[in-house]
C-alpha positions as CSV (number, residue, x, y, z in Angstrom):
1,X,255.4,-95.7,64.6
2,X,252.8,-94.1,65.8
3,X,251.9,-90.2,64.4
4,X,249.5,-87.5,66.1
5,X,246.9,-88.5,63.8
6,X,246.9,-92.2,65.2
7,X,245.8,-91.0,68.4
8,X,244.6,-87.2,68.7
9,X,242.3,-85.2,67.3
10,X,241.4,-81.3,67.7
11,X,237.8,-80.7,68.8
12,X,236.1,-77.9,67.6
13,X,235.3,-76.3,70.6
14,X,239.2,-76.5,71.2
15,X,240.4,-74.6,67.6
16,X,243.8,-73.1,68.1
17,X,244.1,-69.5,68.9
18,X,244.9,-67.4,66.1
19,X,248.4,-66.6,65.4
20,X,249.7,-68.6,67.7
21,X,251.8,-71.1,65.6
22,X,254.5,-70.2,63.1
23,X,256.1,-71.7,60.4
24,X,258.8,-73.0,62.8
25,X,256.2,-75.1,64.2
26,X,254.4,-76.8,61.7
27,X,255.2,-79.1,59.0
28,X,253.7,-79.6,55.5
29,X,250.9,-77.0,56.2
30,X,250.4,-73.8,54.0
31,X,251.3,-70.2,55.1
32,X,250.0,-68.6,52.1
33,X,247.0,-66.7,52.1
34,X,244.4,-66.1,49.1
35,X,242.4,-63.0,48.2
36,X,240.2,-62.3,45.6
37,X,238.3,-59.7,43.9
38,X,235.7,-58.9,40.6
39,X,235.4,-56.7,37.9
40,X,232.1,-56.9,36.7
41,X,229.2,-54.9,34.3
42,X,225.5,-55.5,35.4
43,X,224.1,-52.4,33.6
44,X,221.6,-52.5,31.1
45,X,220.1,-49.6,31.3
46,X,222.9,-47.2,29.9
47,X,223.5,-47.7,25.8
48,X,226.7,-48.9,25.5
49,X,228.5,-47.7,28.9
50,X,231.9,-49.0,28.1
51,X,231.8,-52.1,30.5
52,X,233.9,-51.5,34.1
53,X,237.4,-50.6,34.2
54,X,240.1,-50.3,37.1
55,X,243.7,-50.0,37.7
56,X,245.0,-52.7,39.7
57,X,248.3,-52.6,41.3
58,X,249.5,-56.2,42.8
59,X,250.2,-55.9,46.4
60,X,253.3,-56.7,48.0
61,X,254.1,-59.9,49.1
62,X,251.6,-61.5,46.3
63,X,253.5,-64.5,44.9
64,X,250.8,-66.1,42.3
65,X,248.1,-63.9,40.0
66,X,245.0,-65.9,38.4
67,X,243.4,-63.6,36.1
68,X,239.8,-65.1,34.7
69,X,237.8,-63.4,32.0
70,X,234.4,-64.1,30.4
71,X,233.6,-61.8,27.3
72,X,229.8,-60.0,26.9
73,X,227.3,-61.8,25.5
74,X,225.9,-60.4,21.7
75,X,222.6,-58.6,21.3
76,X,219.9,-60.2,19.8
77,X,219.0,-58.9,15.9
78,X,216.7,-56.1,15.1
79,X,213.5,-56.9,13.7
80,X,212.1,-55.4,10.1
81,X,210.3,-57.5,8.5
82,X,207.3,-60.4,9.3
83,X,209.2,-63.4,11.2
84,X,212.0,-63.9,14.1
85,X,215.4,-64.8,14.3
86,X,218.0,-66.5,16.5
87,X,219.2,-65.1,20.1
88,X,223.0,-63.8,20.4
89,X,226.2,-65.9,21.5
90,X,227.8,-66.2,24.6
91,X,230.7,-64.9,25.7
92,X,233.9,-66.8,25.5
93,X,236.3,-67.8,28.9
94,X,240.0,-67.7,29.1
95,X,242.5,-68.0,32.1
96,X,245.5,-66.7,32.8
97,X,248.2,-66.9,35.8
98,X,251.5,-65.2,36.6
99,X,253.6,-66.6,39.0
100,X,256.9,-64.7,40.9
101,X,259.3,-63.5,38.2
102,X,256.7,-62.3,35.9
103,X,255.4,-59.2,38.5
104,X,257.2,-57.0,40.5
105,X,255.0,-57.0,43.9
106,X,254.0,-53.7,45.2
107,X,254.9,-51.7,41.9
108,X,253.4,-53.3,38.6
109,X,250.2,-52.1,37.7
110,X,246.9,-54.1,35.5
111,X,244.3,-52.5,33.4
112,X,241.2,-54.1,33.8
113,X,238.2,-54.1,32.2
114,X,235.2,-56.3,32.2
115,X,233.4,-55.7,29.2
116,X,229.7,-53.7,29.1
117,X,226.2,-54.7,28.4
118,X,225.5,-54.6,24.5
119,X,222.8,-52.3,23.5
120,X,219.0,-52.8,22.1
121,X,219.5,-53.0,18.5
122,X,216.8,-51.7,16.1
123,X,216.3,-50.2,12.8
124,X,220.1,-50.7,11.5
125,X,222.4,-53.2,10.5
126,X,220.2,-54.5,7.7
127,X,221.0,-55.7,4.0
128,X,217.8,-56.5,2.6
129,X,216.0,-59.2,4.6
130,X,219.1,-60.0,6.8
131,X,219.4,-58.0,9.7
132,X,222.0,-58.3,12.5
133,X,222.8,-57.2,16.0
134,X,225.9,-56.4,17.8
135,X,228.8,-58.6,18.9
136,X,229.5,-58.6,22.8
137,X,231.9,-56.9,24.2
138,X,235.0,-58.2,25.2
139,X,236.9,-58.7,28.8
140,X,240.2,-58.2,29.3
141,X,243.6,-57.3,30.8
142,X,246.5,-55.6,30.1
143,X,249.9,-55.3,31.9
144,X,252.9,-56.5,32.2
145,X,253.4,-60.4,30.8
146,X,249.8,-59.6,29.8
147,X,250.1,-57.7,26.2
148,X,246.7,-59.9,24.0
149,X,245.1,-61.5,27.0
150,X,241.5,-61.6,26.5
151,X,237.7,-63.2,26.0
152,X,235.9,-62.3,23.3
153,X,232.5,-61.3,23.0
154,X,229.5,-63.5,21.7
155,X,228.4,-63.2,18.3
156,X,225.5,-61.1,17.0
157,X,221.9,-62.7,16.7
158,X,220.1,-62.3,13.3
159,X,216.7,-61.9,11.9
160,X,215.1,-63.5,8.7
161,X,212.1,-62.6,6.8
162,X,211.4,-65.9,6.0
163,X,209.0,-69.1,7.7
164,X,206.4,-68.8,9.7
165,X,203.9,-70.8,11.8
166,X,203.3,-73.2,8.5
167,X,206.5,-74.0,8.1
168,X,209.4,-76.3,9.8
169,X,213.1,-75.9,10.4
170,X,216.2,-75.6,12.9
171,X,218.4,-73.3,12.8
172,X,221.5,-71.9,14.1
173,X,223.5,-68.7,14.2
174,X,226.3,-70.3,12.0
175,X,223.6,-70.5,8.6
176,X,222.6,-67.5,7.9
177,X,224.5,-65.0,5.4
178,X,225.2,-62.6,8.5
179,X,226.5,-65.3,10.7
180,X,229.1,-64.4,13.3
181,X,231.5,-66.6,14.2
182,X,231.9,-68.1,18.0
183,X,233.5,-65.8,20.6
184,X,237.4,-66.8,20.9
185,X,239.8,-66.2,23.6
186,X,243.6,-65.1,23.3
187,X,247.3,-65.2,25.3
188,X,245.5,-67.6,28.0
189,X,246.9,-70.6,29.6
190,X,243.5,-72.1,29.0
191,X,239.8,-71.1,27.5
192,X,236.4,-72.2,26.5
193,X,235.1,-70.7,23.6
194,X,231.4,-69.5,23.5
195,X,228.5,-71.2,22.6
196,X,225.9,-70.3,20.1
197,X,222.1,-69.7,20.1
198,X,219.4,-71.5,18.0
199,X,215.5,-71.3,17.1
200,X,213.3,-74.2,15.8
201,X,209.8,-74.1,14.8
202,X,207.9,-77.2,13.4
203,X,205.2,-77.9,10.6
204,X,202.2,-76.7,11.3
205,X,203.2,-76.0,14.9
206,X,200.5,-72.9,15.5
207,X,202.0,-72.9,19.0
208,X,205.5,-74.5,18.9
209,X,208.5,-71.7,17.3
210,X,210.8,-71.0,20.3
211,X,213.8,-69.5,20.6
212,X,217.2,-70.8,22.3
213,X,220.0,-68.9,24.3
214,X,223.1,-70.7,24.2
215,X,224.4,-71.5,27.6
216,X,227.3,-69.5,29.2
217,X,230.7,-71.1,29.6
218,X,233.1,-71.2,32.3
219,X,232.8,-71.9,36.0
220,X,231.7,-68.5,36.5
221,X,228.6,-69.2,33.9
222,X,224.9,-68.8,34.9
223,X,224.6,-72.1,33.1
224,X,222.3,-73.8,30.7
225,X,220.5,-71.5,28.2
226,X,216.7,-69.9,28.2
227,X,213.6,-71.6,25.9
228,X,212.4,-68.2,25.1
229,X,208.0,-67.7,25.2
230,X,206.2,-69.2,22.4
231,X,205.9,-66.9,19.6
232,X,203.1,-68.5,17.9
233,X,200.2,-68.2,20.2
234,X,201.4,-64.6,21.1
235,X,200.8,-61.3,19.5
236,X,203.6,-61.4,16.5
237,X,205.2,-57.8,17.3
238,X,207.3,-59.1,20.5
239,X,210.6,-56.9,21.5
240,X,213.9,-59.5,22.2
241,X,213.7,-58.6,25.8
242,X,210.2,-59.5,26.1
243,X,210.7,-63.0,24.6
244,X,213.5,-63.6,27.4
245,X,216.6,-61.9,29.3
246,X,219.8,-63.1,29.0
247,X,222.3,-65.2,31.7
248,X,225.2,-63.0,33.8
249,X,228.0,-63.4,32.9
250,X,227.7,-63.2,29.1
251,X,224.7,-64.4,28.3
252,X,222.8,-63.5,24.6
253,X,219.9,-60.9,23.9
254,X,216.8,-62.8,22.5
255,X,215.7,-61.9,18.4
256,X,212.0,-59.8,18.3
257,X,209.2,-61.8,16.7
258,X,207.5,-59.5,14.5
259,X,204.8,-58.9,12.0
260,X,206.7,-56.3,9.8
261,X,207.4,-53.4,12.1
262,X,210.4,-52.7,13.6
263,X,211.0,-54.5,16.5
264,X,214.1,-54.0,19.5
265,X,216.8,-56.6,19.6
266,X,217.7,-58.0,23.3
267,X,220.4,-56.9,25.3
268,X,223.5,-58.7,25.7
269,X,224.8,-59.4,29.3
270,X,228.0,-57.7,30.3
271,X,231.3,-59.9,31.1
272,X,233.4,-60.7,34.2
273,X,237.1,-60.6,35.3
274,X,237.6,-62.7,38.4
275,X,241.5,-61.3,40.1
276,X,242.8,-64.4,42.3
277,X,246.2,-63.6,44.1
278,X,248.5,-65.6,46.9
279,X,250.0,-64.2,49.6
């Protein structure tokens, strides 16, 4: 039997006028509409600005909500003493949809809030040679059928006062004795933790200790992670930022390289919360 597919096709210069056909007239074809919005905290040049925050009240007629999240990404370590350290984590990503039932259309209400930029560390956060800088912020939202959901911040970079251009290792943030553990996600359908940075320098290098920035997670993710400048041919008294910036959304401050001064920690990126909805 022969279907209108068999034997027509619209053109495009012959695209139906808007409107024009209802529901009573079409088969198997969607009505619904989609909409969607972001939350988002780009600024790095305010110290610790509390991310961005609204109050979102679902309009009527929405029958689906598809809340993502991705968390801020952690500030690279302070530096105080000769050597470098290891880059911040990235920020973890969780989902989370309501469907009809768990809303009231046109009356319930959603907090919001993508979370901020981490600051420049320096000059604190130190126990003898270890120093530390600060965990991202986290992204979330609160509401009804929405009481924990959220994604965690990356964890804090860290210094040490030890190797050097002589010497040879790998490292990770996981090793040292102010380790932070990866950025975790709660109440979601579904989430990606975050991923953690690493530096490597090798025997003799005299040109060859770089630092790593994990790569964001998610599909809202800048993507893979930053080789940071070469910290052996440089001068040894580099700030974080200047040895590299971190990815949107989430990504990790870079560590100083320093010769014994105090050095400034990167900044982390700020998170995202991405608000899908079906009409």
């Amino acid at each position: 039997m022969a279907n209108y597919q068999s034997y027509k096709k619209i053109q495009g210069d012959q695209a139906i006028v808007a409107n024009s056909i209802t529901a009573s007239q079409t088969t198997g074809l969607s009505q619904g509409k989609a909409f969607q919005f972001y939350v988002y905290d780009t600024d790095i040049t305010t110290v610790e600005n509390g991310g961005r925050c609204c109050l979102w009240t679902v309009p009527a007629g929405t029958t689906m909500i598809r809340f993502e999240a991705t968390g801020g990404g952690g500030s690279g370590s302070i530096g105080a003493c000769c050597s470098n350290g290891i880059p911040g984590g990235t920020g973890a990503y969780a989902v989370k949809t309501l469907c009809s039932g768990q809303f009231t259309p046109g009356s319930t209400s959603y907090t919001i809030c993508a979370g901020g930029s981490t600051r420049c560390s320096c000059c604190r956060q130190c126990t003898a040679c270890a120093c530390c800088g600060v965990r991202g912020c986290r992204s979330f939202v609160t509401g009804t059928s929405m009481s924990n959901f959220c994604a965690e911040g990356g964890s804090h970079g860290w210094h040490q006062c030890t190797g050097g251009c002589h010497s040879c290792s790998q490292q990770r943030q996981w090793v040292n004795a102010c380790w932070g553990t990866c950025a975790c996600y709660r109440d979601a359908d579904f989430g990606i933790m975050g991923n953690q940075a690493s530096r490597q320098n090798n025997n003799e290098c005299r040109g060859d200790w770089w630092q790593y920035s994990a790569s964001t997670v998610g599909p809202w993710g800048g993507g893979a992670g930053q080789k940071g400048t070469d910290q052996c041919t440089g001068q040894p008294w580099f700030q974080g930022c200047c040895l590299g910036h971190p990815v949107f959304p989430g990504g990790g401050g870079f560590a100083p390289f320093t010769d014994g001064s105090c050095c400034w920690g990167g900044w982390g990126y700020g998170g995202l919360v991405v608000v899908s909805y079906w009409q």
